[in-house]
N, C-alpha and C positions, 0 to 999 in steps of 0.2 A: 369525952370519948371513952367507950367502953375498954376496960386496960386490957382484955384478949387481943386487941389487934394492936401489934407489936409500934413503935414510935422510936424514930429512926435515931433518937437519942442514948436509946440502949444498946446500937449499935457503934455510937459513935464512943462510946462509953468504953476505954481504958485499949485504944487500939493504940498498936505499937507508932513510935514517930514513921516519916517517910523515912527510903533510903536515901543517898548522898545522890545520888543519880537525877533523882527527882525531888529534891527538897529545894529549891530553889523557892521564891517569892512566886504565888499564881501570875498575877500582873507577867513579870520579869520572864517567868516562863511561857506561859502563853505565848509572848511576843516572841519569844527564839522559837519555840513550835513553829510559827508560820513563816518563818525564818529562813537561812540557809545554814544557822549554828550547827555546826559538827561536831562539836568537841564532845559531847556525849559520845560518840558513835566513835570517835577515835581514840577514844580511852581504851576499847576493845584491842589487844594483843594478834591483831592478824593483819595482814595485807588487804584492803578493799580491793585496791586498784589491780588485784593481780589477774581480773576480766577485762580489765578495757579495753574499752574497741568494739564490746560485743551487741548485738540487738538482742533483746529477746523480749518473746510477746507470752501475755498474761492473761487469759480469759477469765473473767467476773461476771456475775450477776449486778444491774444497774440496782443498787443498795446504796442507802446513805453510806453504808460503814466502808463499801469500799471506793464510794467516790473520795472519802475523807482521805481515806489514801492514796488515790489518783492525785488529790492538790497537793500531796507532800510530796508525791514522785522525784520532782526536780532535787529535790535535797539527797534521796538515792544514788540520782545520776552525776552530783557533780565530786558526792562523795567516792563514786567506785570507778565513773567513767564509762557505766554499761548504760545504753539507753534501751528505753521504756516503752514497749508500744502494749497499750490497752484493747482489749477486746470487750464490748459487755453485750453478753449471752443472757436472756430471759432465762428463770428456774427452770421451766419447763421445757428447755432446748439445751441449755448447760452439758446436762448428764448426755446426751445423742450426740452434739458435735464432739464433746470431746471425746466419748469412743471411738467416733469416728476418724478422727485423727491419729490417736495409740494405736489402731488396729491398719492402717494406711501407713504408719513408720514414718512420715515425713517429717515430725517434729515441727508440727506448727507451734504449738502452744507449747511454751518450754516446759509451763507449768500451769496450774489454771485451780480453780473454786471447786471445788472434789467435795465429794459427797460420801461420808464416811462408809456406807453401804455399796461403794463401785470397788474398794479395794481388793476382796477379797477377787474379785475380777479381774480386779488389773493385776494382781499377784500374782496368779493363778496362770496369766499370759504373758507375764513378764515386761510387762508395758512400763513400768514405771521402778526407780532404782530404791531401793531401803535405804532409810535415812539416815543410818545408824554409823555407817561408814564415814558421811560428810560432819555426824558430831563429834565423832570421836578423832576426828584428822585438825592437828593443833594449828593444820597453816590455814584451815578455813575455819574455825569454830574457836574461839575465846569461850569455855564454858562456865566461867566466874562471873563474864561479861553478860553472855546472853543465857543463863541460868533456865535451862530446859526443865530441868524440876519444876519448878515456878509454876507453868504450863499447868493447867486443870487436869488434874491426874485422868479423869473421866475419859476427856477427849481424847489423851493421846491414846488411851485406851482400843478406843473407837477407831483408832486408824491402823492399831498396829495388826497384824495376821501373822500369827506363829511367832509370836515372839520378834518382829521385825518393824519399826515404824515405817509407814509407807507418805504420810501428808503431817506436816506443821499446822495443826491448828491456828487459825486467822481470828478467828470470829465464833461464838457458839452460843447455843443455848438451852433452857432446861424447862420442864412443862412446871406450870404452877397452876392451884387455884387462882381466879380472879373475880373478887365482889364486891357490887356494892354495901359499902358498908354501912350505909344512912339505910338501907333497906333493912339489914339482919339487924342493925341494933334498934330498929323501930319492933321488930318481933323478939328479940332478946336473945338472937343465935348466935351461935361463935363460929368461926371456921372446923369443917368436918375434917373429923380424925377420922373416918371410914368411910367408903363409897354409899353406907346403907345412910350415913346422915348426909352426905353431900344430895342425896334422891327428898329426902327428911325434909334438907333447907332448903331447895328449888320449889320443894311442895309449899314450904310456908309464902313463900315472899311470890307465888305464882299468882296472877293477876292478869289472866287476857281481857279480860273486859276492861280496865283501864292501860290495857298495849304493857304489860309488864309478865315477861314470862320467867320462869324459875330459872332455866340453865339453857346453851347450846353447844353442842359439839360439831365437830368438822363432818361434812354430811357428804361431800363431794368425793367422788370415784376416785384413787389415785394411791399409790406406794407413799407419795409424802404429803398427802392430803386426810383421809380418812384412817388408814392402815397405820400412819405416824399416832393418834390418838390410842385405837384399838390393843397395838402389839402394846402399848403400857396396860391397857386393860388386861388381855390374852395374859401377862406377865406377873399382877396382880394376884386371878384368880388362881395361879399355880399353875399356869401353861408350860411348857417345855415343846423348844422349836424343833429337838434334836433326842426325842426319847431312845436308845437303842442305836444314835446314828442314824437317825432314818426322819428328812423333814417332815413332820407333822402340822396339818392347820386346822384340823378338824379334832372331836372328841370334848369329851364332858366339860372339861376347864373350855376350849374354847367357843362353845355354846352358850355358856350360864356368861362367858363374858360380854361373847356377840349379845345373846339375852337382855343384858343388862344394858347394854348402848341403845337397841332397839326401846327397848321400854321406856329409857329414860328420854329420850329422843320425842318418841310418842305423846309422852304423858306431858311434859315439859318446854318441849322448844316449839319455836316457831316453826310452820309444815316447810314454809321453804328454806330452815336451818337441811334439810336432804342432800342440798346442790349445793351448800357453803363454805365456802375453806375459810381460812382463818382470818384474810382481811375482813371477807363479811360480817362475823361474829364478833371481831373488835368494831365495826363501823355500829352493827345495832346497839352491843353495849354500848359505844359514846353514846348516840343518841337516849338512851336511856333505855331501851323498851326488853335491854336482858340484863337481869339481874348477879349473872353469877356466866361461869362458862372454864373451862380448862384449857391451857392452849401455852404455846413458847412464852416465857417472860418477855421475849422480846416486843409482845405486842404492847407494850407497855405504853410503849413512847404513839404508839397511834392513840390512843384510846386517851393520851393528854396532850393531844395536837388542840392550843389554843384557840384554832378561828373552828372548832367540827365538833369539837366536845363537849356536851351537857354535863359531863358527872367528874367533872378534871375537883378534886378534894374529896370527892365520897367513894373513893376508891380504896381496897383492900389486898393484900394477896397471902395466901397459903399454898404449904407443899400439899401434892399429891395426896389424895386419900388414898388410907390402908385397904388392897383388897383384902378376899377373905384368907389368903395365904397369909396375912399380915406383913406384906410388903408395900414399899410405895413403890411407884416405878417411874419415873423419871425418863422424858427421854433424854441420851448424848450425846444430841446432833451437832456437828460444828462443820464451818467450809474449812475443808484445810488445803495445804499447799504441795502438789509431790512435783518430783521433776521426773521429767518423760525420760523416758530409757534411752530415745535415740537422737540425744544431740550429742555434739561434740564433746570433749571431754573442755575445753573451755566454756561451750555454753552450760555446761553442768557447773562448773562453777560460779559463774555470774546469775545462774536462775539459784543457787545455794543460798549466794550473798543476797540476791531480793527479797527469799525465805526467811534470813536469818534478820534482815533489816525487819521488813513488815513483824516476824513475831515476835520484837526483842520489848522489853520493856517499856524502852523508851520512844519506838514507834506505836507500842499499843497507848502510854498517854497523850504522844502527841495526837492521834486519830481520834482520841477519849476525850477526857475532862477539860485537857488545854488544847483542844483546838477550838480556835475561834470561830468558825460556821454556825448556823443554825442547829443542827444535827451531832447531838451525842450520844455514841454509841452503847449500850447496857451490854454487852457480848464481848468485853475483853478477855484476852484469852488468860491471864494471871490472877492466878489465888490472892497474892500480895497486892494487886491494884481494888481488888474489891472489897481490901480492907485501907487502903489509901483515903485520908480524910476527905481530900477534893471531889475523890470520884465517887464516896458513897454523899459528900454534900453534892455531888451533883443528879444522881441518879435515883437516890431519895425520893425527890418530888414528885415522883413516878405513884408515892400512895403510900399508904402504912405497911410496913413490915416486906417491901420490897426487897432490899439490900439480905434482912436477915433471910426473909425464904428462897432468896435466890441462891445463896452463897451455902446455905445449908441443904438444899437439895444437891448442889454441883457436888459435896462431898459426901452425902450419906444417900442419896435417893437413887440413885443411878447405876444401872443395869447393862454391861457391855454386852450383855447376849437379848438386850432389849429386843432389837429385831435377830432374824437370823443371815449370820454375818456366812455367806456363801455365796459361790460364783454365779448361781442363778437369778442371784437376788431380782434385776429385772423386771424377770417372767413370774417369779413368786410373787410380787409386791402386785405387779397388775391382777392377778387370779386372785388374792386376800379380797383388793381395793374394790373387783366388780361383785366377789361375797355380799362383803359389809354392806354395799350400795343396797344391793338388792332385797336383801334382809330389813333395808328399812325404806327402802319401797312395799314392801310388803309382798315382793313378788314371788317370796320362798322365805320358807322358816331359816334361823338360825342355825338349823343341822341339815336341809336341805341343801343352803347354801355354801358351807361351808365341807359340805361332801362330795359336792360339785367342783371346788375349788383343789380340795385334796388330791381328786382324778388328774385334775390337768400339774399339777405341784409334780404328782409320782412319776410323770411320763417324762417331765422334764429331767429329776432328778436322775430316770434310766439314761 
C-alpha cells in the first residue's frame, strides 16, 4: 500500500489508556450497555430522579445514531423516572415542525435534533433557554462527571450565539476528501493538498468510457444540500459573509468559488451528479463508477454497507483541500439538543437530565463502539472517544486514514463563521441553494446568479 495514505496503526500508536468510566473488558461492557446497568450514571454527584413524573417528547430524525439511542431510552427512564416519548421527523421537515412549534409556545417538543444554523433564530426570538445556566447549577450538572470540555470544541461552537450555548451537541460531522485508493495508486497520486490538484486528480483517474468519472459534488438545490458543500468552498476562496456588517453572497471570491464548483462539476461528474445530494454520490461511489467526491465523514458507514458496496478495502480519505486563501474549510454541522423556552420549570429540568444523559460519555459509548446493533455511529460527540482504542478499532474499517482525517479536521479544519450564523438564515440558504442550482444548469453565469441571489438576500436583510 502506498505509505501517503495514512494506516490506522499510526493512529493507534501511543494513545493514552481509556478512562475508568470506560475501561471495563469490551465483552463485559457491551453486555451492561444493553443493560439496565446504572452505576456509571450514578457515580454523577446530582439528583436524577429530581424529574420524576414528568413526560416529555423529543423530535429526531429517523438515523441509525438516533435510533441507537431510542433502545437505550429505557435505562434513561428507569434511572431518572422521566418518561420518553420519541418523535422521528424526516431532515427535511425537522427544521419547519419544530419552528413551528417554538413560534406557537405550546411546548410540544421539550427538545428536539436542532440544526446548528436555526439558533441564531431561535435566539433572536427567545424560543429556547441558554445552556449555560443548567451547566453551571451544581444540583443539575456534575461537571467532572459529565466533562463539557470534552464536547468537540467546534461544535459547541456552532451552537453558541453571543457568547451563550443554545444545543448540546448529540451527533456531528465534518467534510473530508473521499477516494478510491486502488484508482490513485494505479496513476501514482496522493491525496490533494489544494483544490487546483483535487481538479489535477479527478482529471487523471477520469474514465467515462469505462463508467468511472473523476469527482462528484452535491448538485441538488437546498441550504443543507448544495449551499453545505459551496459555503466551504465560498470560505476557502477568502469569502466573507459579513464584510462591513452587511450579508454579502455575491462578488469576486464568490464567483471564482461558484466558478470552480461549476467547472469542476462539468468537466468531471456524472450530468445527473446536478440533482444529487449526498446519499446519491455515496451510492455511485459504492458501486464504483466515482472515483473521489467531498462530502460529511459520515458517509463512510454507506459506502461500506456489506451487501451494496463494490469498493468496501479500496477506500481512502483526506482533509479538505487548501483553497487559494490557503484554508481548509471544514464543515461543523452537528444535531444538537436545546430545551424549548416554554415548559415548565420541571420539565426544564428532566428535558436537561435527557441532554445531559444522551451527551455524556458514557451514553455516547454506549450508542458507539459498545452497542451491540448492526449500526455504529462515526459522529460521537467526544474528542476523548475518538482517541479511545475500541472506537478507533471499530470505526477504522471505514478505510485508510479515517480516524486520522477525521479527528484532525474536527480540531484544525473548521470554521464557525463557515455559513452565516444569522436569524435569516432560512431565506438566505434557499436564495444561495437556487444560485448554485442554476449556475450549473447552466441557466446563468456564476455572477449572474449570484447577483440575483444578493437582490433577494438585501431585501431580506431590510
Amino acid at each position: 500500500m502506498d505509505s501517503r495514505f495514512f494506516n490506522r496503526r499510526s493512529v493507534l500508536r501511543g494513545m493514552a489508556g481509556s478512562t475508568a468510566l470506560l475501561a471495563m473488558p469490551g465483552l463485559a461492557r457491551r453486555a451492561m450497555a444493553q443493560g439496565a446497568e446504572l452505576g456509571p450514571y450514578q457515580q454523577a454527584k446530582i439528583d436524577w430522579r429530581q424529574a420524576e413524573g414528568e413526560t416529555i417528547t423529543v423530535a429526531v430524525i429517523p438515523a441509525a445514531y438516533f435510533e441507537n439511542l431510542i433502545t437505550l431510552a429505557p435505562q434513561f427512564e428507569e434511572l431518572t423516572g422521566v418518561k420518553l416519548r420519541f418523535e422521528k421527523v424526516p431532515p427535511a421537515q425537522i427544521r419547519q415542525k419544530a419552528v413551528l412549534d417554538l413560534t406557537s409556545g405550546t411546548g410540544t417538543y421539550a427538545t428536539h435534533a436542532a440544526d446548528p444554523m436555526y439558533y441564531a433564530l431561535y435566539q433572536a426570538n427567545g424560543w429556547v433557554d441558554p445552556l449555560d445556566d443548567y451547566l453551571n447549577d451544581a444540583s443539575l450538572t456534575d461537571k467532572d462527571w459529565f466533562r463539557p470540555d470534552d464536547i468537540v470544541p467546534a461544535w459547541t461552537a456552532a451552537n453558541t450565539i453571543d457568547g451563550k450555548l443554545y444545543g448540546i451537541p448529540y451527533d456531528g460531522e465534518v467534510t473530508l476528501q473521499v477516494l478510491r485508493k486502488d484508482l490513485y495508486e494505479a496513476k501514482g497520486l496522493a491525496p490533494a493538498e489544494d483544490l487546483d490538484g483535487f481538479v489535477a486528480n479527478a482529471k487523471a483517474v477520469h474514465d467515462p468510457d469505462n463508467r468511472i468519472w473523476g469527482t462528484a459534488l452535491r448538485g441538488l438545490a437546498g441550504a443543507g444540500q448544495n449551499v453545505y458543500i459551496y459555503s466551504s468552498l465560498f470560505r476557502a476562496f477568502g469569502g466573507d459573509w459579513l464584510p462591513g456588517g452587511n450579508l454579502t453572497v455575491n462578488g469576486p471570491e464568490a464567483e471564482a468559488a461558484l466558478g470552480w464548483y461549476v467547472q469542476t462539476m462539468k468537466d468531471y461528474a456524472p450530468a445527473a451528479a446536478q440533482g444529487w445530494n449526498w446519499p446519491d454520490i455515496a451510492d455511485a461511489f459504492s458501486q464504483g463508477t466515482v472515483a473521489s467526491y467531498i462530502d460529511a465523514h459520515s458517509s463512510a458507514s454507506v459506502i461500506n454497507t456489506p451487501d451494496k458496496s463494490q469498493v468496501i478495502g479500496k477506500i481512502a480519505y483526506a482533509r479538505w483541500p487548501k483553497g487559494p486563501s490557503g484554508k481548509r474549510v471544514s464543515s461543523i454541522w452537528n444535531w444538537g439538543f436545546p430545551i424549548n423556552a416554554k415548559l415548565s420549570d420541571k420539565a426544564k429540568k428532566a428535558t436537561w437530565l435527557f441532554i445531559q444523559w444522551a451527551a455524556s460519555p458514557e451514553t455516547q459509548a454506549r450508542t458507539s463502539y459498545l452497542f451491540s446493533g448492526p449500526t455504529k455511529r462515526s459522529g460521537v460527540n467526544r474528542l476523548s472517544l475518538w482517541e479511545q482504542p475500541e472506537y478507533v478499532q471499530t470505526v477504522s474499517g471505514f478505510g485508510d486514514n479515517f480516524v486520522e482525517a477525521t479527528l484532525t479536521a474536527l480540531k484544525e479544519d473548521t470554521d464557525v463563521d463557515w455559513r452565516p450564523r444569522v436569524p435569516q438564515w432560512p431565506g438566505i440558504g434557499d436564495a444561495v441553494a437556487t444560485a448554485i442550482a442554476s449556475a450549473l444548469a447552466s441557466q446563468a453565469t456564476p455572477k449572474a446568479a449570484l447577483d440575483a441571489a444578493q437582490a433577494q438576500v438585501t431585501k431580506m436583510m431590510q
